[in-house]
C-alpha positions in Angstrom: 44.5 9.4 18.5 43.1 11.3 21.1 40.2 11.1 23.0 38.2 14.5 21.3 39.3 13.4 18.0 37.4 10.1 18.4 34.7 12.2 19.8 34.4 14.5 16.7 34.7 11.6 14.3 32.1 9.7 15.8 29.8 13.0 15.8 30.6 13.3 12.1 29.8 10.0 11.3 26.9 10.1 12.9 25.7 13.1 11.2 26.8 11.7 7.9 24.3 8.8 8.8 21.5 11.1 9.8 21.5 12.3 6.6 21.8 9.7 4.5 18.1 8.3 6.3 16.8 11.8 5.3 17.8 11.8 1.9 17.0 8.2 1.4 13.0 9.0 3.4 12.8 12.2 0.9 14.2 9.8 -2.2 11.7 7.1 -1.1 8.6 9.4 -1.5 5.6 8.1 -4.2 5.0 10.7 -6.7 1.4 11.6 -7.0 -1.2 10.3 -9.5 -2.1 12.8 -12.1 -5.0 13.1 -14.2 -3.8 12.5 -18.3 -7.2 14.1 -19.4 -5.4 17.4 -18.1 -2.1 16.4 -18.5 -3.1 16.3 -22.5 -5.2 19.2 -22.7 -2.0 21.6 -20.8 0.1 20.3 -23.5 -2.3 20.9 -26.4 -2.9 24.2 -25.3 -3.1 27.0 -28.1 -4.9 24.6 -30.8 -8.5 25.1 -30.9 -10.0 22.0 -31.3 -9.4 18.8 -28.4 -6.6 16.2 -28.8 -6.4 13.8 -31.5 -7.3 10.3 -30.4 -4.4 9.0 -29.1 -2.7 12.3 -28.0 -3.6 11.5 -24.5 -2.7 7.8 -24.6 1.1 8.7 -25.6 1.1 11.9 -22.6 0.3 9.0 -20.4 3.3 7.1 -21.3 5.5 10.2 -21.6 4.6 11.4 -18.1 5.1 7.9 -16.6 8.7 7.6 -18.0 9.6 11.1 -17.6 8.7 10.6 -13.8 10.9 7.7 -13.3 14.2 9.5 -14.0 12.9 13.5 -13.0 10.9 12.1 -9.4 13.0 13.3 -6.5 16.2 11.5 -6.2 16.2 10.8 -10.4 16.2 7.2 -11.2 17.7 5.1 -8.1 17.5 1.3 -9.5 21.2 1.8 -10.8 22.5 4.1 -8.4 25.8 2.6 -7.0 26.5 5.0 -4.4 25.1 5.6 -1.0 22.1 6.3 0.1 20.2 4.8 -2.9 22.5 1.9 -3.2 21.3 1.0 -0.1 17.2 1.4 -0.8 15.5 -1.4 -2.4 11.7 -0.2 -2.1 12.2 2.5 -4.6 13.8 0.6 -6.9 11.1 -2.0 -7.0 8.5 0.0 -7.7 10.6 1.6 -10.2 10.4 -1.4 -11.9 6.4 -2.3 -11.2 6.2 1.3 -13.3 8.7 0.4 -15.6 7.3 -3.2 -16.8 3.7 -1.6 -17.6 5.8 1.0 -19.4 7.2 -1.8 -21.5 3.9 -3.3 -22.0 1.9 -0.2 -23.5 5.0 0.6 -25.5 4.7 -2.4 -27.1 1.3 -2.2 -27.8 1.8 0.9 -29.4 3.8 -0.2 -31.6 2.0 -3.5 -32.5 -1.3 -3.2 -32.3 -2.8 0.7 -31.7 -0.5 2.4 -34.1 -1.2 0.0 -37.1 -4.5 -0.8 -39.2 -3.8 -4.2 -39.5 -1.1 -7.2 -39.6 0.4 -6.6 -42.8 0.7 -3.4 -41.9 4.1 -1.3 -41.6 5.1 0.1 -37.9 5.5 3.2 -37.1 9.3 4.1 -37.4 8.8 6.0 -33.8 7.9 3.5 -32.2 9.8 0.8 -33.5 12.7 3.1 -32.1 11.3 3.8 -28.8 10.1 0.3 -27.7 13.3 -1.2 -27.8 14.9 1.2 -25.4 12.6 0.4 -22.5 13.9 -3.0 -22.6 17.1 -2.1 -21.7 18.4 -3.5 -18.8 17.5 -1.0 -15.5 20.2 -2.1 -13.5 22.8 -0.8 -15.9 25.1 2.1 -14.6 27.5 1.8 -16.9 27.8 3.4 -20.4 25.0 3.6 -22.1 23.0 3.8 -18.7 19.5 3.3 -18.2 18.1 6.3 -18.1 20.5 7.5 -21.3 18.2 4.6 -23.1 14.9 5.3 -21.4 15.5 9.5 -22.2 15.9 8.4 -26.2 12.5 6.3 -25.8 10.7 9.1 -24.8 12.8 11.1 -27.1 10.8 8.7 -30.0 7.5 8.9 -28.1 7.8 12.7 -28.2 8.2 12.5 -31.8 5.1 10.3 -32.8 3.1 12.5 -30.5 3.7 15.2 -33.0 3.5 13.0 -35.8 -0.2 12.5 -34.3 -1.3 16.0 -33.7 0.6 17.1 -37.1 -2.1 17.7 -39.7 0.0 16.8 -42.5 1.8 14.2 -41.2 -0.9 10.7 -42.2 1.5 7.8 -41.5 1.7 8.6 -37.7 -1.6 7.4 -36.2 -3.6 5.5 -33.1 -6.5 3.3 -34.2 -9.1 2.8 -31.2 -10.1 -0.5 -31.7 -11.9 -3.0 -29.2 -9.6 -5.5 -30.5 -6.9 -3.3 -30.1 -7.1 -2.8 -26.5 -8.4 -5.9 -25.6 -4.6 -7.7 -26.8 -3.2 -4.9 -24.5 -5.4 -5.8 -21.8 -5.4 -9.6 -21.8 -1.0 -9.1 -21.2 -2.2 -6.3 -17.9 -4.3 -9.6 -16.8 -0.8 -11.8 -16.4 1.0 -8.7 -14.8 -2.2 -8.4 -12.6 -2.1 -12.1 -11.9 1.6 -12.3 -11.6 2.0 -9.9 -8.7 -1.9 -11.1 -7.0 -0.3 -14.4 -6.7 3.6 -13.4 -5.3 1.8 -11.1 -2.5 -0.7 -14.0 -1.6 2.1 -16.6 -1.0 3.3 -14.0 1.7 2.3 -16.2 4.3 2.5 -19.3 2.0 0.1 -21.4 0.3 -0.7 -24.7 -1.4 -2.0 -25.1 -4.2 -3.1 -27.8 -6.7 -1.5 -27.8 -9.6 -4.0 -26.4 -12.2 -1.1 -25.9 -15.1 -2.3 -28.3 -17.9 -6.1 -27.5 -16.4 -8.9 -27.5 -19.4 -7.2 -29.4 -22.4 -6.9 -33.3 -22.1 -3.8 -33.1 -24.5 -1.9 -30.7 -23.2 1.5 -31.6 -22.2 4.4 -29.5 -19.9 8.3 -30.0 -20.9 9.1 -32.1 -17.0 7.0 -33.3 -14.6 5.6 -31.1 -12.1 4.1 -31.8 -8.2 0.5 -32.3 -8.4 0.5 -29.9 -5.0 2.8 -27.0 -4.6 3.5 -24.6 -2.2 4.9 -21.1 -2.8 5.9 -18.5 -0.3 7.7 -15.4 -1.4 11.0 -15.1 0.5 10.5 -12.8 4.0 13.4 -10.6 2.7 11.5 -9.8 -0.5 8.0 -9.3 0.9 8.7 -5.4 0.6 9.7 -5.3 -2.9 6.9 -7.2 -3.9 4.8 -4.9 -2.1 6.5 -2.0 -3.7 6.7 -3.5 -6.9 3.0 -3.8 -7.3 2.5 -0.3 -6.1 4.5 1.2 -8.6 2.6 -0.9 -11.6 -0.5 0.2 -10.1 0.2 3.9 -10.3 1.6 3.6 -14.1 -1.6 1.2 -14.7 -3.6 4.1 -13.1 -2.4 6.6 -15.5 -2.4 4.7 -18.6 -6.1 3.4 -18.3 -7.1 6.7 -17.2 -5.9 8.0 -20.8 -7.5 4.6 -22.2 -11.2 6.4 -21.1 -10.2 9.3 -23.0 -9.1 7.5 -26.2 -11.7 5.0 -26.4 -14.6 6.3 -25.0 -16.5 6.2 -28.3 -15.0 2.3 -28.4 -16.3 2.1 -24.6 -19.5 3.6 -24.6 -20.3 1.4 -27.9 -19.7 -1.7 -26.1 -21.1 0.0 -22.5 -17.9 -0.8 -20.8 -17.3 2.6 -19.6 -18.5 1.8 -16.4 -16.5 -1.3 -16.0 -13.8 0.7 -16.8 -14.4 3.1 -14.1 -14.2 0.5 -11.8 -11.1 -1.1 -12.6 -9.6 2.8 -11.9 -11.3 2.7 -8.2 -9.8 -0.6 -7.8 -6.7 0.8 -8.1 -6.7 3.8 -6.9 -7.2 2.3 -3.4 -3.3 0.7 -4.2 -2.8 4.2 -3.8 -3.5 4.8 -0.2 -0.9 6.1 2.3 0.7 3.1 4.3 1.2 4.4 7.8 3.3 1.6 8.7 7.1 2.1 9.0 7.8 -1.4 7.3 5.6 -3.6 5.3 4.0 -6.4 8.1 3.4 -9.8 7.2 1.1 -11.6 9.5 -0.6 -14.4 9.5 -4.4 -14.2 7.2 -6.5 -13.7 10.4 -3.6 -12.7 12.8 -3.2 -10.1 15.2 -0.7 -8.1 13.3 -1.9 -6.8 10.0 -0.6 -8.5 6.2 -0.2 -5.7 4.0 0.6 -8.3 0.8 -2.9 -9.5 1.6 -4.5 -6.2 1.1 -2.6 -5.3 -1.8 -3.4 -8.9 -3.2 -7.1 -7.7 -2.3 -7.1 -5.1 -4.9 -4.9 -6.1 -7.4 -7.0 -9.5 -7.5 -10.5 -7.2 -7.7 -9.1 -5.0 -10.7 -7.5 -7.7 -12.3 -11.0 -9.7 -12.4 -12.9 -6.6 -13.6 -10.6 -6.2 -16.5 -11.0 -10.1 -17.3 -15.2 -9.0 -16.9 -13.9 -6.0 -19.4 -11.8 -7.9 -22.1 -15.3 -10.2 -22.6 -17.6 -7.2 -23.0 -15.0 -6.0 -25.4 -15.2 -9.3 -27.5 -19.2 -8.3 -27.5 -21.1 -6.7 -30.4 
């Protein structure tokens, strides 16, 4: 092979390369938080009177999963070819987004869309629940976003089951009890992801499992001190992780203040509500950093886990502060 034939391959390969970063910086770009109270009215447009309780709730949901497979680059967690297959930010918060998907769409279908425990479910949801479950690494046939489209497929359809006046069997019951079950299971996401960024730079801890009941017992014996630190290689994803549950959670308890804010207001929560959205939002901010630093608490070099723990820990206590004002008279 000749010396200007290795020259123009290398060129080419190096161009090939160049591209792949830009398409993989474009593909790694956050949508933007959006606001459902306008999100709901745009899509109840031409119907005099506001939303039906519940309208906006379910264009939360629908907007979240329609952006994880329509944001630029489509869905990237199963992607098996170059760039995306090489990306693992995007894909982890992909699936921060995708678990509080799951969690509201369970809700739905347990708790705000039925009157009681005995009862029926709405066939909808029953349909569209299930298909968020599905694995999100799967490429193959039936592929993730194949399952995720039918979901919001359902979801589209019990959204006009809700806003159909002759339609009675679809409907959304704002409840304090309702959306204090949803809440209490956004406290162990919440908790989950405040404690794997805070064991960034590694921690010991006591072991507090079996804390507050004399007779409670644990299947094998566990250290009474522990020490946890998430791996350096997965510091990132965590951070990203969060980051994408935080923008889902965002939206969805943004619809929550349109729902419930007879429920809120009755129980003067509103504000508390309010809060937990600032909390959040700040989850949101642009990170200026080219990668995601880890130093040391007090260090020179900043810990990004740390902050993100910061906020996540502040939300998460003001929606514990929440779920007991809900339990109020």
């Amino acid at each position: 092979m000749s010396r200007l034939s290795t020259r123009w391959i290398l060129i080419g390969t190096g161009v090939v390369f160049l591209l792949f970063y830009l398409l993989a910086v474009y593909w790694s770009s956050e949508p933007d938080v959006v606001e459902p109270r306008q999100l709901a009215a745009q899509q109840w447009a031409g119907l005099e009177s506001k939303p039906v309780v519940g309208f906006t709730t379910t264009t939360a949901l629908i907007h979240v999963s329609e952006t994880l497979l329509d944001k630029p680059g489509g869905y990237l967690s199963n992607d098996i070819l170059p760039p995306s297959v090489l990306m693992d930010n995007m894909p982890a918060w992909e699936f921060g987004a995708l678990e509080m998907v799951r969690d509201l769409s369970l809700a739905m279908r347990k708790d705000f869309s039925r009157s009681q425990s005995q009862s029926v479910e709405n066939p909808d949801l029953t349909k569209a629940q299930p298909k968020f479950n599905n694995d999100h690494n799967k490429w193959l046939l039936p592929s993730s976003e194949s399952m995720y489209r039918e979901g919001i497929e359902a979801l589209y359809a019990y959204r006009n089951s809700l806003a159909s006046r002759d339609v009675s069997s679809a409907q959304f019951y704002t409840r304090a009890d309702n959306l204090r079950d949803w809440l209490k299971q956004v406290e162990k996401r919440l908790g989950s992801l405040s404690q794997r960024l805070s064991a960034s730079v590694g921690q010991e801890r006591l072991n507090t499992d079996l804390a507050g009941d004399a007779s409670a017992q644990q299947s094998t014996p566990a250290q009474a001190q522990l020490y946890t630190k998430t791996s350096w290689w997965e510091l990132d994803d965590v951070f990203y992780e969060s980051r994408g549950a935080c923008w889902a959670l965002l939206h969805f308890l943004k619809a929550v203040e349109v729902d419930f804010a007879d429920t809120l207001e009755k129980k003067n929560a509103t504000v508390s509500l309010r809060q937990i959205i600032r909390e959040l939002e700040a989850t949101q901010d642009t990170v200026w950093s080219p990668v995601i630093l880890n130093g040391n608490g007090f260090g020179v070099v900043a810990n990004h886990s740390l902050v993100m723990a910061n906020y996540i820990s502040r939300a998460n206590a003001a929606i514990i502060d929440l779920t007991e004002l809900l339990v109020q008279g």
